[in-house]
C-alpha positions as CSV (number, residue, x, y, z in Angstrom):
1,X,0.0,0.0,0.0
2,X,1.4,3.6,-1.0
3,X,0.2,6.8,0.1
4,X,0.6,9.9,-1.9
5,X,0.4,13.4,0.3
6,X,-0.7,16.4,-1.4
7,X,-0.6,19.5,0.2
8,X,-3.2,22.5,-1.0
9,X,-3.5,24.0,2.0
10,X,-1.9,27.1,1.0
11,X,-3.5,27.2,-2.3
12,X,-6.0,29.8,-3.3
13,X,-9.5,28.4,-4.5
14,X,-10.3,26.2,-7.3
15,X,-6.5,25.6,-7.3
16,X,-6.8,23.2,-4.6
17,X,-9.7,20.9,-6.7
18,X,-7.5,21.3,-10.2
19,X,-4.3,19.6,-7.8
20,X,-7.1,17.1,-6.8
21,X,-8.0,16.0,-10.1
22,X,-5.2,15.9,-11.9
23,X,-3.2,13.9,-9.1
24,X,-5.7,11.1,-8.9
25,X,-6.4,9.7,-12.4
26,X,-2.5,8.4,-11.6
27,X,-3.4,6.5,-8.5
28,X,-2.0,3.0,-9.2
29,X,-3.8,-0.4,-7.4
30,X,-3.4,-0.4,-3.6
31,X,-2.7,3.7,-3.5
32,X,-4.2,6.2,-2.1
33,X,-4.3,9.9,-2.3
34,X,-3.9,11.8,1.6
35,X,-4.9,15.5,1.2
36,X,-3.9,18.3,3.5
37,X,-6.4,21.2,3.1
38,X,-7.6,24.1,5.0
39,X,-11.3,23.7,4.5
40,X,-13.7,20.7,3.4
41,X,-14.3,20.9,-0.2
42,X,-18.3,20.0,-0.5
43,X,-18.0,20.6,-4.3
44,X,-15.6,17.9,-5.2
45,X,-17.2,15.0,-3.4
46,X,-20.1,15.0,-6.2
47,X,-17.1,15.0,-8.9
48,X,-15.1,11.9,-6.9
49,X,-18.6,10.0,-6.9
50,X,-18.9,10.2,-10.5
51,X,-15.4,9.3,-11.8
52,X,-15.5,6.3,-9.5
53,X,-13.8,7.4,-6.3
54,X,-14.0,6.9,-2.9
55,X,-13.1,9.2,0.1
56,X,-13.2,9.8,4.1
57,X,-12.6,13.7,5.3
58,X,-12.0,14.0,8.9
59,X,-10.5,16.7,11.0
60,X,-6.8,17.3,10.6
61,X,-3.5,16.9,12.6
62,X,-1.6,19.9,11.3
63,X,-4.1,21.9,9.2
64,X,-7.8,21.8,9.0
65,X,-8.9,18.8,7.3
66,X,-7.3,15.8,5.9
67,X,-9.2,13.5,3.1
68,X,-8.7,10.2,2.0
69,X,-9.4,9.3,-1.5
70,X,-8.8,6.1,-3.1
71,X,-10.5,4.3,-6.5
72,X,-13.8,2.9,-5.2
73,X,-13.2,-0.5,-6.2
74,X,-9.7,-0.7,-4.6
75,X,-10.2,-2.6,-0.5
76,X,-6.5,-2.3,-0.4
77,X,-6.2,1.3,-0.7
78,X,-9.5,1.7,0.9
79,X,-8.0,-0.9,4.3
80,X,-4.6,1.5,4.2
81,X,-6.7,4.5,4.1
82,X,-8.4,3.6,6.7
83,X,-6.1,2.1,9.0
84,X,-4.0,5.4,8.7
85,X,-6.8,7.7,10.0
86,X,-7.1,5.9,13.2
């Protein structure tokens, strides 16, 4: 399992979606994508629903929020995910 970190917390709006989307069409099998942001973003969880992605946003360690995201089909990505936001 592989975990890719991408950090748009600094980044000024619709920047931090654009980042998103371009980074995760490259997730390979068993890899997810760990995102460091300073707000939830409610618009892109309707875009990750349709191009067949998963996600889990909780509160963060060192900035705001921190979400998950991972191919929907993919229970190793989603078990490594998951096991690192305990």
């Amino acid at each position: 399992m592989k975990q890719r970190v991408l950090d748009v917390s600094q980044l000024e709006p619709c920047e931090p979606m654009a980042r998103i989307l371009a980074t995760i069409p490259d997730l390979q099998s068993g890899e997810y994508l760990h995102v460091l942001h300073r707000m939830e973003p409610h618009f892109l969880y309707p875009i990750l629903t349709r191009e067949g992605y998963t996600w889990l946003t909780q509160p963060g360690r060192d900035v705001p929020v921190e979400i998950y995201i991972w191919r929907t089909h993919d229970a190793k990505a989603e078990a490594a995910a998951r096991a690192e936001t305990r």
